[in-house]
KEKE-3310 file (N, C-alpha, C; in steps of 0.2 Angstrom, whole numbers, plus 5000, padded with zeros to 4 digits):
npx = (5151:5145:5138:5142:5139:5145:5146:5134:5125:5119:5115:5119:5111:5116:5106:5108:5100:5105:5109:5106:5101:5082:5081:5069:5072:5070:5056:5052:5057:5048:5037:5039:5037:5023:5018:5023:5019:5015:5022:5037:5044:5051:5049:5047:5062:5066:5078:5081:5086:5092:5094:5092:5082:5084:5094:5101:5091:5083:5076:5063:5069:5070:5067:5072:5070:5079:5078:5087:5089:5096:5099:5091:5094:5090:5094:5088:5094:5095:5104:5110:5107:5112:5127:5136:5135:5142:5152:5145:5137:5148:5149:5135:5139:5147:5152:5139:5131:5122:5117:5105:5103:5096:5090:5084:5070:5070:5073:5082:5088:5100:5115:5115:5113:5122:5134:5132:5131:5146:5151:5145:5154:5165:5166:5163:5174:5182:5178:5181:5175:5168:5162:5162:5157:5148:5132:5119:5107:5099:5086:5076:5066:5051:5045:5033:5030:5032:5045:5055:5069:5071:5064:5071:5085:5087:5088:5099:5111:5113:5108:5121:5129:5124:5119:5104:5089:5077:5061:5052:5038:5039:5032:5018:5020:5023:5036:5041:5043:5047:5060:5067:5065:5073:5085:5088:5084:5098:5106:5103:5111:5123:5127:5123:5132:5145:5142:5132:5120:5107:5113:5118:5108:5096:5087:5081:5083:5069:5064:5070:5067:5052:5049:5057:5050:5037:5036:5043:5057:5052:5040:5043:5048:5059:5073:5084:5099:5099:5086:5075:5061:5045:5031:5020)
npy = (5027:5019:5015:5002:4990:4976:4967:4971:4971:4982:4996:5011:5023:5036:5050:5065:5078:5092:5108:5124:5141:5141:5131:5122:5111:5108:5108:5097:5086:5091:5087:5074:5069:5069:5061:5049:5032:5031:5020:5013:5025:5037:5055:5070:5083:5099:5115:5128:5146:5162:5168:5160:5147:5134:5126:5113:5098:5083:5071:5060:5048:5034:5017:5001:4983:4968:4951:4945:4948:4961:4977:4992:5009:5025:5040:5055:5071:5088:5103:5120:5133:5142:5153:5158:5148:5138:5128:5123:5114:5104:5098:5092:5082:5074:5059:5051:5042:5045:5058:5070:5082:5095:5105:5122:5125:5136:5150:5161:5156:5149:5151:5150:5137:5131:5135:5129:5114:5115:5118:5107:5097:5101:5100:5086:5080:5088:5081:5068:5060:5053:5060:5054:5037:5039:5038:5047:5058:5069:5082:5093:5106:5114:5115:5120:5133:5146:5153:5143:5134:5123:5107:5099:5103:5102:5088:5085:5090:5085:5071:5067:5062:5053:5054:5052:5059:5070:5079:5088:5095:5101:5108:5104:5092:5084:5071:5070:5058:5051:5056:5051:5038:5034:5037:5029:5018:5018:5018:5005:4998:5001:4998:4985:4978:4979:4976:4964:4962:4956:4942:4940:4944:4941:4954:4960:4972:4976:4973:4981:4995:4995:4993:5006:5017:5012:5006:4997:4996:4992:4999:5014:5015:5016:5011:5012:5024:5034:5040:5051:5058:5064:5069:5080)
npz = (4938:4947:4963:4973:4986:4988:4999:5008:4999:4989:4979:4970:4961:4950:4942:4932:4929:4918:4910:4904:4912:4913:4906:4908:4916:4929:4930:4921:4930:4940:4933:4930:4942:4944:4934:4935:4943:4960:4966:4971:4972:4982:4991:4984:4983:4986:4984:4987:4983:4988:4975:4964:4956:4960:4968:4968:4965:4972:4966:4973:4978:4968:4969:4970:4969:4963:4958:4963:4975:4977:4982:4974:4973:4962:4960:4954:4950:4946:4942:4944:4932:4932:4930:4938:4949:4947:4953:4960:4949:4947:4958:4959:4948:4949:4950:4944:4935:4922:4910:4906:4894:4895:4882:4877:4867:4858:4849:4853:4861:4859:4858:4872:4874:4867:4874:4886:4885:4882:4894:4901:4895:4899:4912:4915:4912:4922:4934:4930:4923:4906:4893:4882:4884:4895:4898:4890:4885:4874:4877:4867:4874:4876:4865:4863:4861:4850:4837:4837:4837:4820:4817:4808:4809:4820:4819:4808:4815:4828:4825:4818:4830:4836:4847:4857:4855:4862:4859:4865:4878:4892:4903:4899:4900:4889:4881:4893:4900:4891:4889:4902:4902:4890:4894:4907:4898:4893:4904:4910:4900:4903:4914:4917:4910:4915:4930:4929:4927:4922:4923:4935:4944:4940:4936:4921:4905:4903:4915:4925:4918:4918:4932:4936:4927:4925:4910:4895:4887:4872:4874:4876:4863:4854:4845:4840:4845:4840:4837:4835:4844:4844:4855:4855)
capx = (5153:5140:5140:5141:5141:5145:5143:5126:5121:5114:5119:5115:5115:5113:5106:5108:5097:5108:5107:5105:5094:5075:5077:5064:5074:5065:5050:5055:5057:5040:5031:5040:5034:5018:5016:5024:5017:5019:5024:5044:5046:5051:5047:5054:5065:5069:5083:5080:5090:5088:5094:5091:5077:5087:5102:5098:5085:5084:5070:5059:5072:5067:5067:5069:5074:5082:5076:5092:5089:5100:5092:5094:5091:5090:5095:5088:5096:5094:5110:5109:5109:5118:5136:5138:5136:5150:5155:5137:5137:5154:5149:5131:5140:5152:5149:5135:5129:5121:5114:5099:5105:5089:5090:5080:5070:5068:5081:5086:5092:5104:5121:5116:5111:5127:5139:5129:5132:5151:5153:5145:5160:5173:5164:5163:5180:5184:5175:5184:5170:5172:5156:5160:5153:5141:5124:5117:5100:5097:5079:5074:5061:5050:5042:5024:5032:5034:5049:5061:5073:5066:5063:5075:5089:5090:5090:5106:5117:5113:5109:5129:5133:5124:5116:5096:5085:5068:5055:5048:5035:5040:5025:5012:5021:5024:5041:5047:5042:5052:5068:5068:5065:5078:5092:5085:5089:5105:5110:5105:5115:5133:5128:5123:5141:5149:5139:5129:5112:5102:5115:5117:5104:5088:5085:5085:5081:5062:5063:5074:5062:5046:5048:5056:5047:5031:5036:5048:5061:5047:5037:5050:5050:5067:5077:5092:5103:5097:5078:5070:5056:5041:5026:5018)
capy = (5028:5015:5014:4996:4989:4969:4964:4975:4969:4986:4998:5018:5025:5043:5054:5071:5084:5096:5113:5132:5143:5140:5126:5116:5105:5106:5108:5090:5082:5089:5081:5067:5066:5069:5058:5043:5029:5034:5013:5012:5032:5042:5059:5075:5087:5107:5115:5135:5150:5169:5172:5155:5145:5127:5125:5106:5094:5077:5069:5054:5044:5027:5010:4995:4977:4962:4947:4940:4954:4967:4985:4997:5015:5028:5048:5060:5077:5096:5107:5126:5136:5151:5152:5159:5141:5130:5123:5117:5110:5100:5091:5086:5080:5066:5050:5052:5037:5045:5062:5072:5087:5100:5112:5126:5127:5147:5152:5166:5153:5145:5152:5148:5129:5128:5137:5127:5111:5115:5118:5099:5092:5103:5098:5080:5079:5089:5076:5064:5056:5055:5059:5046:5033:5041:5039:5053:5060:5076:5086:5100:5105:5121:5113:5121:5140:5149:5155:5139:5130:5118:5100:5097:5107:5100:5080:5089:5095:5081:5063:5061:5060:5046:5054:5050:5067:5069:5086:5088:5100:5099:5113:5101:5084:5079:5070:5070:5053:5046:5057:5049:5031:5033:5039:5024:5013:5017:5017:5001:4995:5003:4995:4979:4977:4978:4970:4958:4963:4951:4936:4938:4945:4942:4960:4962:4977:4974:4975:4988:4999:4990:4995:5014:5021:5010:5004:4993:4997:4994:5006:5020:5019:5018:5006:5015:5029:5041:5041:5058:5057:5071:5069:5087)
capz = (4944:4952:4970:4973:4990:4986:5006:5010:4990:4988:4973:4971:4953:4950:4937:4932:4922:4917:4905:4904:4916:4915:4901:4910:4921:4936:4926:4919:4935:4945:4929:4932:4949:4945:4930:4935:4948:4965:4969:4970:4972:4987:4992:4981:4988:4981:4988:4984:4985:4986:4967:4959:4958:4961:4968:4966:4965:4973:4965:4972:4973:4966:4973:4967:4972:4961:4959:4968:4983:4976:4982:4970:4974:4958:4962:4948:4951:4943:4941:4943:4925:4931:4927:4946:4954:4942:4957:4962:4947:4947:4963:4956:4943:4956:4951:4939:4929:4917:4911:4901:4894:4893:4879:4876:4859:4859:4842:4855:4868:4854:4862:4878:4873:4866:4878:4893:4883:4883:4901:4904:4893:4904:4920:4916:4912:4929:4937:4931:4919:4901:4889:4877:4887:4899:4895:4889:4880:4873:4876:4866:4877:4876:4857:4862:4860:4842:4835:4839:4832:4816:4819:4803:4807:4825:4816:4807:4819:4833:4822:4816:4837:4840:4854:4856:4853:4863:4858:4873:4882:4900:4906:4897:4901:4883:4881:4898:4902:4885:4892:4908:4898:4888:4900:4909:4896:4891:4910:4910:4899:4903:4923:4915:4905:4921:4934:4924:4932:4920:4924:4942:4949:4936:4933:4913:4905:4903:4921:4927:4915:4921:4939:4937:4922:4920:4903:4894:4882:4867:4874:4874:4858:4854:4842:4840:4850:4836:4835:4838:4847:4848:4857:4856)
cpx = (5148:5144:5138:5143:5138:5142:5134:5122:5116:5119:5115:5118:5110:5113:5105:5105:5100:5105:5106:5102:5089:5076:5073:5068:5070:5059:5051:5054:5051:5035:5033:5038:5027:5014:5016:5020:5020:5025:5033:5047:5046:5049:5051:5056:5068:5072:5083:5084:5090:5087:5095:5087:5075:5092:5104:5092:5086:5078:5069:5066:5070:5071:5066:5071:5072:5079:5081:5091:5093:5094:5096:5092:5095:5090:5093:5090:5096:5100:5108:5110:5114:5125:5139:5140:5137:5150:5150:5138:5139:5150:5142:5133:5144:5148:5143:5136:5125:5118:5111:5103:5095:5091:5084:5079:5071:5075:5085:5092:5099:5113:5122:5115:5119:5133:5137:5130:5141:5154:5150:5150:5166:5169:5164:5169:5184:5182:5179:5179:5170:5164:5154:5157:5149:5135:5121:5113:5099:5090:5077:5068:5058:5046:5036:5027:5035:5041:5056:5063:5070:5070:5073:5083:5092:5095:5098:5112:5117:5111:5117:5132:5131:5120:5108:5094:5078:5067:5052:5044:5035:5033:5019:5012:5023:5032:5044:5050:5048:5060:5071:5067:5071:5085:5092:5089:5097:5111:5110:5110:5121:5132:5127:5129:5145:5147:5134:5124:5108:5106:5114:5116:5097:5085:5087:5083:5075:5061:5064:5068:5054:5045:5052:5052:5039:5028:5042:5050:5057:5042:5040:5051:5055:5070:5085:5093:5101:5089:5076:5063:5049:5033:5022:5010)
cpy = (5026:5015:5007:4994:4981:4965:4967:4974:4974:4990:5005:5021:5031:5046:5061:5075:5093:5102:5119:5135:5145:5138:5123:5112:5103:5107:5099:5087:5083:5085:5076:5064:5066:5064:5051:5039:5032:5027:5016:5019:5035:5048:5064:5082:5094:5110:5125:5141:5158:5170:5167:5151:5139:5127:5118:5103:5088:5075:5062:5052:5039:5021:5005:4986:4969:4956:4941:4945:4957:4972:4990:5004:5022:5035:5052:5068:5083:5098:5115:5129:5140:5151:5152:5150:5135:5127:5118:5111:5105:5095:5088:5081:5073:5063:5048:5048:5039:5054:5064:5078:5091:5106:5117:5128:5133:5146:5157:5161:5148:5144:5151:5141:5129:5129:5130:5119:5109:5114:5110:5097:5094:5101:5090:5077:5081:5082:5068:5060:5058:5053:5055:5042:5033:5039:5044:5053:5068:5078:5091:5101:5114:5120:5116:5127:5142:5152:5149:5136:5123:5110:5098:5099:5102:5091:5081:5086:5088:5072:5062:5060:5055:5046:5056:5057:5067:5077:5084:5097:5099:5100:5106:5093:5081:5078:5069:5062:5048:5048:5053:5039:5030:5031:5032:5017:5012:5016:5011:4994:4996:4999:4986:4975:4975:4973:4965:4959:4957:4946:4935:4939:4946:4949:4961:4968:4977:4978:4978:4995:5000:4995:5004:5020:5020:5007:4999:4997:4996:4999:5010:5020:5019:5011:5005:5020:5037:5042:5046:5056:5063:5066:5075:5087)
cpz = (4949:4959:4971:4981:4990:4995:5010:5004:4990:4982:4972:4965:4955:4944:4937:4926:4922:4910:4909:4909:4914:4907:4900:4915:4927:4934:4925:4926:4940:4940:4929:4939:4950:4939:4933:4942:4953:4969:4967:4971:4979:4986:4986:4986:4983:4986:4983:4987:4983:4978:4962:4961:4964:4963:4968:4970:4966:4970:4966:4978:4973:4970:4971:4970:4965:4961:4964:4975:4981:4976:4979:4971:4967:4961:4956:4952:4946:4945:4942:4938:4924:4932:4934:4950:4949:4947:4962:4957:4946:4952:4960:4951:4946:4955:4947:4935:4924:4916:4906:4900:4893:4890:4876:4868:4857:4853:4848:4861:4864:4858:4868:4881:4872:4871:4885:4892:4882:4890:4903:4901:4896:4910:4919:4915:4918:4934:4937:4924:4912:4897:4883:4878:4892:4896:4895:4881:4881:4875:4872:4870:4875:4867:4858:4859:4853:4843:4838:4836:4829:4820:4816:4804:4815:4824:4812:4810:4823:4829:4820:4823:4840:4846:4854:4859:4855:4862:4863:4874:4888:4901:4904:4898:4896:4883:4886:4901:4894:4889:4896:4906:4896:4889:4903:4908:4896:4899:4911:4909:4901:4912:4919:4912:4911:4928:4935:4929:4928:4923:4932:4947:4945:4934:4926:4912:4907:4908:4926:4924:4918:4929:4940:4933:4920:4916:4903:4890:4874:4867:4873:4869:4853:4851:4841:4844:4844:4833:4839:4839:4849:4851:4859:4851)
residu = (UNK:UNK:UNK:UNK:UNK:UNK:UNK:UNK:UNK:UNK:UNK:UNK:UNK:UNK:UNK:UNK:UNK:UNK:UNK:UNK:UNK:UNK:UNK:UNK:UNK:UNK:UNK:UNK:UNK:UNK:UNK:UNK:UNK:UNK:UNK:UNK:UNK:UNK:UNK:UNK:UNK:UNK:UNK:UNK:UNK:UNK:UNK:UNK:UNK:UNK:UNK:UNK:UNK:UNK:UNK:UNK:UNK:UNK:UNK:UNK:UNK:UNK:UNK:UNK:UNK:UNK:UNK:UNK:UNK:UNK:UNK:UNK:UNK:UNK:UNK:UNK:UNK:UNK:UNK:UNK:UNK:UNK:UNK:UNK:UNK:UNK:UNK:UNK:UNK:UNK:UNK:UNK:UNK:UNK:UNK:UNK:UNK:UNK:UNK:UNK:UNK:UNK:UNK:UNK:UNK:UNK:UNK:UNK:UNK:UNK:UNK:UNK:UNK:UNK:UNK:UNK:UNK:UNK:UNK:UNK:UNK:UNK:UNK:UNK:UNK:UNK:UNK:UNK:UNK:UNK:UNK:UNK:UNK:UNK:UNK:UNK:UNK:UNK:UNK:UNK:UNK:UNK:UNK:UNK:UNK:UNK:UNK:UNK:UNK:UNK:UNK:UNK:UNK:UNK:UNK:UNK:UNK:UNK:UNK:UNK:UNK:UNK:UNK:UNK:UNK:UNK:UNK:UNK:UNK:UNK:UNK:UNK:UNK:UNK:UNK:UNK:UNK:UNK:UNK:UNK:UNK:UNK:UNK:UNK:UNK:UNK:UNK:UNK:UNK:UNK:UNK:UNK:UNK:UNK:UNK:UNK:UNK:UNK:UNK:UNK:UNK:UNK:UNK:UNK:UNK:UNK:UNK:UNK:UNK:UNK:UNK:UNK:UNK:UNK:UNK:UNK:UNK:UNK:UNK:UNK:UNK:UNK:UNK:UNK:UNK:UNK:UNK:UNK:UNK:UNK:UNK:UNK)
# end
């Protein structure tokens, strides 16, 4: 659901880190404000409310510009966990090019990993948007803390979906920076299919990667859609 505006040649993609309450999310994105270069990144913004931490989170937003002059401006957003504010949810969710799910490793947080990952496949078909072809990355986040679900068990459950698997420790930084690569990538290819950003405006991946994350698409890591990924 790119925002594409062909006579003003400017183009507004948004992302969303979705999941549970207090699976890291907004942890995830102040480390990525604080990890990443400050060059291409605006300001962050927290949006707080008496009886939830988040009611969303505009992060940075990034800046980029094309080698044909297309301006490209990137939106990361946080969802609220608590079941109370669905309808927050639903609207972050508008339009949304691509999303992180953050689940929490804790064994006890199992039923709320999975229920909170149900409600994004019924909100994103509310929405209109169909998680087949979204781009979307898993996190288990929370891998520094004992008693959480094994490595082997998550490789299981989640390698036959096809969908890329990061171990992550927000609090400490580890992982977040691959998430936020990953997502990245896969966004740019589903934008790239459509409006041929290498062809017709010199942006290849490389360099969409290059200018929001720091890194390329070999550093990331990442060969295929199902490489789990730890850094802890």
């Amino acid at each position: 659901m790119i925002e594409y505006d062909e006579f003003e040649n400017k183009m507004v993609l948004k992302l969303v880190y979705y999941g549970p309450a207090l699976s890291g999310k907004t942890t995830n994105l102040l480390s990525l404000h604080d990890i990443l270069d400050q060059d291409g990144r605006g300001d962050l913004t927290v949006l707080d409310t008496k009886d939830d931490r988040t009611i969303f989170f505009d992060l940075l937003p990034f800046f980029l510009t094309a080698p044909s002059g297309l301006k490209i401006k990137l939106k990361v957003f946080t969802v609220p966990g608590q079941v109370k504010h669905d309808a927050t949810r639903k609207a972050v969710l508008q339009r949304a090019d691509g999303v992180a799910f953050i689940a929490d490793s804790q064994l006890s947080e199992e039923t709320n990993n999975s229920e909170s990952f149900s409600n994004l496949e019924k909100n994103l078909e509310f929405v209109g948007l169909d998680i087949e072809k979204l781009p979307l990355v898993i996190q288990f986040n929370k891998r520094d803390l004992t008693n959480i679900i094994n490595e082997d068990d998550i490789t299981r459950i989640w390698e036959p979906t096809g969908i890329p698997v990061v171990l992550s420790s927000a609090l400490a930084g580890h992982g977040v920076v691959e998430t936020f690569r990953r997502l990245v990538e896969l966004t740019y290819g589903h934008i790239d299919r459509k409006y041929l950003l290498g062809a017709n405006h010199g942006l290849d991946k490389n360099m969409f990667m290059q200018k929001l994350t720091g890194g390329t698409v070999n550093d990331a890591g990442f060969k295929d859609n199902r490489h789990i990924a730890a850094e802890y």
